[in-house]
C-alpha positions as CSV (number, residue, x, y, z in Angstrom):
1,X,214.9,113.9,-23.6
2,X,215.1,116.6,-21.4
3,X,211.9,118.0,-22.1
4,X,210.5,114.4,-22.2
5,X,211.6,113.7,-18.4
6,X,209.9,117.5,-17.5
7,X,206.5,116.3,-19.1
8,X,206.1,113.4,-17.0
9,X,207.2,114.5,-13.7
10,X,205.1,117.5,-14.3
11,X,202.0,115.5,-15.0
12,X,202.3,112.7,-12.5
13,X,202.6,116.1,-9.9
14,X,199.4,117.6,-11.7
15,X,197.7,114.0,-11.6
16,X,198.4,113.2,-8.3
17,X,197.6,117.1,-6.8
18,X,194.2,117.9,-8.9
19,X,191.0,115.7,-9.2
20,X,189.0,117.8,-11.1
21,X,188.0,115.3,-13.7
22,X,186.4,117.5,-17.3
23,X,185.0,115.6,-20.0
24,X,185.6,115.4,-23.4
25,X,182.1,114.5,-24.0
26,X,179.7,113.0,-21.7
27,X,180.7,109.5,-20.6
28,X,184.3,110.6,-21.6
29,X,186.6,111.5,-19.0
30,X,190.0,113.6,-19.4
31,X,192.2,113.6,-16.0
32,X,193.9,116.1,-17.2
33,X,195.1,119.6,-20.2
34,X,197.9,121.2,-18.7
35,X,199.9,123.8,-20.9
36,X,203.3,124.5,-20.4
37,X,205.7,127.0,-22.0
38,X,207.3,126.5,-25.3
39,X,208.4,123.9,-26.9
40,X,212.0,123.9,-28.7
41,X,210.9,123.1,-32.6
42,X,211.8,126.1,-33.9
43,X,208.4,127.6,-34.2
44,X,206.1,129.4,-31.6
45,X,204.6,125.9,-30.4
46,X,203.1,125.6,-26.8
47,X,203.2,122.1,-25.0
48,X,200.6,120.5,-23.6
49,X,200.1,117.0,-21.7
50,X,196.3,115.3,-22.5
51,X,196.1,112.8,-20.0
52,X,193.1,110.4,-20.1
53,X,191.9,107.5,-17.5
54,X,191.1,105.1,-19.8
55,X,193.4,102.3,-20.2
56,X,191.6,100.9,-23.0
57,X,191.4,103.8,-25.6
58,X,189.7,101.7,-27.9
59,X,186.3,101.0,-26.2
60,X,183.2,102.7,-27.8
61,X,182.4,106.4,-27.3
62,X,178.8,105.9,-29.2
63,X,178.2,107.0,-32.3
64,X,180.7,104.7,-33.9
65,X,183.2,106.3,-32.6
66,X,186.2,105.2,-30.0
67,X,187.5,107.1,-27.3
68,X,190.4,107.9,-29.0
69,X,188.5,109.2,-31.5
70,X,187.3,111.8,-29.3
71,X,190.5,112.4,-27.6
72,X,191.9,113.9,-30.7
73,X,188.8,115.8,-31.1
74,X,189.1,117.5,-28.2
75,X,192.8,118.2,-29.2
76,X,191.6,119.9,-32.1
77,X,189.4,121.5,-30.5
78,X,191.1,122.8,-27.5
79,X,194.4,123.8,-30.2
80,X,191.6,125.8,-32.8
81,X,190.5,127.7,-29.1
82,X,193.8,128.3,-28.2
83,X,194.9,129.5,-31.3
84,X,192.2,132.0,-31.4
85,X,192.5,133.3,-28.4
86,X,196.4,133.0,-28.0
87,X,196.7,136.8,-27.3
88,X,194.2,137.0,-24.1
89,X,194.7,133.2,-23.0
90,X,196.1,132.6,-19.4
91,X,199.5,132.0,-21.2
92,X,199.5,134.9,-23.3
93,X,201.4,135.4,-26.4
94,X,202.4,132.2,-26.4
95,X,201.2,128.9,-28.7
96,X,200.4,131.2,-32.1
97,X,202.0,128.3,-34.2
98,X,199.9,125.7,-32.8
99,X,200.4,122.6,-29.6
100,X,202.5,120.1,-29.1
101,X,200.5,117.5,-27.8
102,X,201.7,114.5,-25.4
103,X,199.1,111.9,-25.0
104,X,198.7,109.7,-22.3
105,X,196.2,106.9,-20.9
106,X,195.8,105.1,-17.7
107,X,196.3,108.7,-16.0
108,X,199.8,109.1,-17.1
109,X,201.0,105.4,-17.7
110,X,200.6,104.5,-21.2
111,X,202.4,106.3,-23.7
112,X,200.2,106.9,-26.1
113,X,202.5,109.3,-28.6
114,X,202.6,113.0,-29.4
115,X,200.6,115.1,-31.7
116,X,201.9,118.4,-33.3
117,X,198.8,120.5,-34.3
118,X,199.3,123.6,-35.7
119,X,196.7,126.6,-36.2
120,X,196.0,126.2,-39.8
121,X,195.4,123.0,-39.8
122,X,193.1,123.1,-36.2
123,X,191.2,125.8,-38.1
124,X,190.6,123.3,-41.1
125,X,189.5,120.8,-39.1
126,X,187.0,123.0,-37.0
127,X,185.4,124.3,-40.5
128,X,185.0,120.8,-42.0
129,X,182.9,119.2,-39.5
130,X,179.9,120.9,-37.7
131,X,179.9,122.4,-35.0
132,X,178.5,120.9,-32.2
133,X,178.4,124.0,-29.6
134,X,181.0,124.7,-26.5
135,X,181.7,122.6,-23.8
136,X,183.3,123.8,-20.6
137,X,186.7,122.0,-20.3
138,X,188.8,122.2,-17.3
139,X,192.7,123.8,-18.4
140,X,195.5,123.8,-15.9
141,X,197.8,126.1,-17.2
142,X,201.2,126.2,-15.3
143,X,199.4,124.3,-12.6
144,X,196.3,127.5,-12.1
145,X,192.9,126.1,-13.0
146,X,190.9,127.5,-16.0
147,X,187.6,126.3,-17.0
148,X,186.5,127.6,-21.0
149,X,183.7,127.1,-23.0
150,X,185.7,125.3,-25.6
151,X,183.6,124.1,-29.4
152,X,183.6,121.1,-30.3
153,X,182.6,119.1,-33.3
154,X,179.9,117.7,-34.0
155,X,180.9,114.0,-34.8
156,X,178.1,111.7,-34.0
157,X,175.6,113.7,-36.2
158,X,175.2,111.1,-39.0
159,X,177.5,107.5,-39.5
160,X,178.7,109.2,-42.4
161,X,180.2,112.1,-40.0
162,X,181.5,109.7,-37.8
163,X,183.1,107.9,-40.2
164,X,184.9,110.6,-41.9
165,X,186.0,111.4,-38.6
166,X,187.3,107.8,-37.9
167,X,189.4,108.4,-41.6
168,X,190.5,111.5,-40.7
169,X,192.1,110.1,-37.1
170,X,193.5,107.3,-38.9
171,X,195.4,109.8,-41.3
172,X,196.9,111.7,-38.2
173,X,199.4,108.8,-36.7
174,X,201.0,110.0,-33.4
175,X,204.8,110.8,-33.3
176,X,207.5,109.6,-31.2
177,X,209.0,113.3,-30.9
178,X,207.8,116.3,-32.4
């Protein structure tokens, strides 16, 4: 509960003090990625808060896909980066088991659940889908500004694509704690 309480105060503070706006592709906004330190799971798990504006994940993204979709794309994506680079990140030696992530829409007023992603399993995901090239993404990490050149996936390729994605989103259901 405690860490729960610390989550939202500290991104209704980032919200309200940042409007740098990135995109998790174009026409999809993110308000906010802000890591934090670790996250008491037992493993070396860093937390972050994806915060989105949209208070209707649901509405099309193109390409088949929802919003949502893409938000957990660029979970995966930003989790397989960070992962990667975990050594030499802004938070360094810290998130080498993988993010806890704690979704939000309507820029911090929906609930929308948390997702534990852990390196293999970014790293799966990045090599079974192609690779659609990096895309700078905004990062506040304890509250300083980072902007990376982040891959992505390619998900809008071919319907098939998109539809496997859409499958594989419905087979990651978000968590109430993590």
């Amino acid at each position: 509960m405690k860490f729960l309480v610390k989550a939202l105060l500290t991104a209704a503070v980032t919200v309200l003090a940042t409007s740098t706006v990135t995109q998790a592709r174009p026409g999809v906004p993110i308000t906010n990625i802000e890591f934090w330190d670790y996250v008491d799971i037992g493993d070396r798990y860093l937390s972050a808060m994806f915060t989105v504006p949209d208070r209707d994940t649901t509405r099309n993204a193109g390409g088949g896909l929802r919003r949502y979709d893409i938000h957990i794309a660029k979970m995966f994506e930003v989790t397989d980066w960070q992962c990667r680079n975990w050594r030499n990140s802004p938070i360094p030696y810290q998130g080498e088991a993988g993010i806890v992530w704690i979704y939000e829409a309507a820029n911090g007023e929906e609930w929308m659940g948390i997702f534990t992603i852990d390196c293999q399993e970014a790293r799966r995901v990045m090599s079974s889908f192609t690779n659609g090239g990096n895309e700078n993404t905004n990062i506040f990490y304890f509250e300083a500004r980072h902007r990376m050149a982040i891959p992505t996936l390619r998900l809008t390729g071919s319907p098939e694509e998109a539809a496997r994605w859409r499958r594989f989103v419905q087979s990651v259901p978000p968590q109430s704690s993590p």
